[in-house]
FIKETI-48922 format. One record per residue (C-alpha): x, y, z. Coordinates in steps of 0.05 Angstrom, whole numbers, plus 5000, padded with zeros to 4 digits. Each point is the difference from the previous one (the first is absolute). Layout:
FIKETI-48922
XYZ/...
end
This chain:
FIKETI-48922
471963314608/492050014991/502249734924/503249435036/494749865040/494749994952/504049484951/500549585056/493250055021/497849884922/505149434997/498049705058/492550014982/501749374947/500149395036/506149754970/504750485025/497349925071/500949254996/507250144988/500450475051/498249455041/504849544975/505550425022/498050085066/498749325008/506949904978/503050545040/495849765066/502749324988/507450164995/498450445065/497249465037/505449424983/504750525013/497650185071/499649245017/507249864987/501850605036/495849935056/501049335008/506549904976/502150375070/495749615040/502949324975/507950184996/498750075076/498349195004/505349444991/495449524962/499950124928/492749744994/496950655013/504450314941/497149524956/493450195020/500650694976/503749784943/494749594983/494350485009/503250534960/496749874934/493649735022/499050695034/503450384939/494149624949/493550035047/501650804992/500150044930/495049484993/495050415036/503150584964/498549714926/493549615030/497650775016/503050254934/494949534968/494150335030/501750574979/501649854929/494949914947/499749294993/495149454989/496749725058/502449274974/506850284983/500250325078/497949355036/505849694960/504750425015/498649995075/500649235004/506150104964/502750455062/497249605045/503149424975/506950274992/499950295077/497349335019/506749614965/504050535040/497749895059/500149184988/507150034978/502250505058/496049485042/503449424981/506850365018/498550255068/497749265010/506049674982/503850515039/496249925063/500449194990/508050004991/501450485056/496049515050/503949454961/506550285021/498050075075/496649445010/500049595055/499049245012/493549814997/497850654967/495449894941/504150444935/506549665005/505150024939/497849404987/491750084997/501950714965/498549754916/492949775034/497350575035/503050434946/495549634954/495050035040/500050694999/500050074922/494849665000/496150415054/502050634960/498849724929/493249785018/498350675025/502450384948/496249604955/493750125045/500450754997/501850074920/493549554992/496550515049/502950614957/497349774930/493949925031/499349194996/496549575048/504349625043/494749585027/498849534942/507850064993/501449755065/493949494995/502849644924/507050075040/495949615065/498349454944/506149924967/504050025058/494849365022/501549684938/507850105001/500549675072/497749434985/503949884934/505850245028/499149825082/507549534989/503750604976/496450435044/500849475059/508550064977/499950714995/496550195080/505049455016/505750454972/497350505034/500249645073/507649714980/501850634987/497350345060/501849425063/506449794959/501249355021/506049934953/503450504957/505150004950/505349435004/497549725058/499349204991/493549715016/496849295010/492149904976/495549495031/501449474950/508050115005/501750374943/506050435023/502950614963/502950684997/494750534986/501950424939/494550524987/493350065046/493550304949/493250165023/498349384960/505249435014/506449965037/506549604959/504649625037/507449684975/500349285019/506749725012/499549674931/499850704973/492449894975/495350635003/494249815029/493450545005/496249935053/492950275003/498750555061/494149595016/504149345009/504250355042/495550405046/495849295008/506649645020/505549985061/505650274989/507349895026/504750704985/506049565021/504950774992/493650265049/500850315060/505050425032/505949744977/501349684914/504549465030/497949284998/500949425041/502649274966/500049455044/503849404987/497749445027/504549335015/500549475030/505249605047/501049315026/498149845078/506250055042/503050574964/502350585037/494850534995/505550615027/504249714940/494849974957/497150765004/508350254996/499749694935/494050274975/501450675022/506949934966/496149944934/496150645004/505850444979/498650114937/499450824963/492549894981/497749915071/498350605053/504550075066/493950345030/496649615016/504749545015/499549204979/498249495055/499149265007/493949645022/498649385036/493249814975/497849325023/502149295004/498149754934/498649324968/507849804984/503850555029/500550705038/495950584961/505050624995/497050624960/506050524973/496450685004/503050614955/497350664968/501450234937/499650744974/497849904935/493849484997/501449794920/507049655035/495649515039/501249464945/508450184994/500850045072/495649345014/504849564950/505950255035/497949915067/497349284982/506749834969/504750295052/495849635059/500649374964/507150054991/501750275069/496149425035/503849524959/506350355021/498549965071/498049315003/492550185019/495849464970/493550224955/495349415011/495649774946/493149595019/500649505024/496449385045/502849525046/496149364999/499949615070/497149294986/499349755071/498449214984/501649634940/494749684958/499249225011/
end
């Protein structure tokens, strides 16, 4: 037993073999310790019904599992009989790798926490399904530049003049890029207030109308009724007033057609008719279509057909049909469709 002893104690004595002593129970005390999380843990969360918190620990498993051993080998270092140049880089190195770990485990718990509150959000709440691809970016970005910050920090290199030539570039990139940078906070606001989404048809400010096909942080496209593409800069579009004509509560759009009849006609007569030419597949029952009597116009009475369709690219099929079967079902019913017209009184001849 003393034998034993004393070869340890002799083998011990050489740096080497402590430094791999040290190694193992870094390794050992790491296994331990991402061992006792998920057990500890891992009972603590089955008792929740939200899965976020299982993530969590998932997601911390390794981070905890490599900051052991890091320390472990950072140690091990110390104790081995290395070069002071060869040390320093091999504790950036560590540090470095335990800061990726933690970045990456960071970026996961974020987009964990950010979907969950996705999922129950309510209206008016600011992480919505819809603002989820921004804040997630956001947070990337959050992560990523602190990463970055702390690797610079673990090899030793000053951040200051980094963050100073980044101060000055960043200067110098606004203003060559302020358009793209104008489209892309634009994007960002679309993105977030949604004032349209996908499919929805929309009017801009100078009456282009069309069907909006895919919605970027830099332009928006819309699908004319021609079947033209057109892109549409964020910028243009956060600077203009819009009309989401599938907005609201409800998809269903309203068509009114508007006609005319001759003075004398019978108005009861005249609305039976109209609503007679509402039954047609494309148009809602609910709500249902009604008649108008708008004013007394130039050459005749001012009727307005009102109807709702469900699907807002049938506003051009539905309009043709309607215009067609009121024309023909005036004409049948001997209502008169005045055209302008002026009656000229002369009240004394010329001599």
């Amino acid at each position: 037993m003393d034998a034993i002893v004393d070869w340890v104690q002799r083998a011990l004595a050489n740096p080497w073999p402590r430094a791999a002593v040290v190694v193992a129970v870094a390794i050992v005390a790491a296994a331990l310790a991402r061992t006792v999380l998920a057990r500890t843990l891992g009972v603590l969360v089955a008792r929740t019904a939200t899965t976020l918190d299982d993530v969590v620990v998932g997601a911390l498993r390794e981070p905890l599992f490599m900051t052991v051993l890091c320390l472990g080998l950072a140690r091990a270092a110390d104790v081995a009989p290395l070069d002071d140049g060869v040390r320093s880089v091999t504790h950036s190195l560590l540090q470095t790798v335990a800061v990726w770990v933690w970045a990456r485990a960071a970026f996961r718990i974020g987009h964990a926490v950010l979907d969950s509150m996705s999922r129950t959000a309510r209206d008016g709440s600011v992480v919505q399904p819809r603002t989820l691809p921004v804040f997630d970016m956001l947070v990337k970005i959050g992560v990523g530049g602190l990463a970055v910050y702390f690797m610079f920090l673990a090899w030793d290199i000053d951040v200051t003049a980094w963050l100073a030539s980044a101060g000055i570039v960043g200067i110098a990139v606004g203003f060559a890029a302020k358009d793209t940078l104008a489209n892309l906070f634009s994007g960002i606001f679309i993105v977030a207030d949604a004032p349209y989404k996908l499919g929805d048809f929309i009017v801009l400010d100078g009456g282009l109308r069309g069907k909006v096909t895919r919605i970027g942080l830099r332009s928006t496209r819309i699908l004319t009724r021609d079947d033209v593409e057109i892109t549409i800069p964020n910028a243009v579009i956060g600077a203009s007033k819009i009309v989401n004509e599938t907005g609201g509560p409800s998809v269903k759009q309203r068509i009114a057609i508007t006609v005319e009849v001759a003075y004398g006609s019978d108005v009861d007569r005249v609305r039976d008719v109209l609503l007679a030419c509402a039954d047609h597949p494309e148009i809602a029952a609910d709500p249902e279509p009604r008649v108008r009597f708008r004013e007394f116009g130039a050459s005749g009475l001012v009727h307005q057909l009102l109807v709702w369709i469900e699907d807002p690219e049938a506003r051009g099929r539905v309009t043709d049909a309607l215009n067609v079967r009121v024309y023909k079902a005036l004409g049948a019913a001997g209502i008169e469709i005045p055209y302008s017209k002026h009656d000229v009184y002369i009240k004394e001849m010329p001599r």
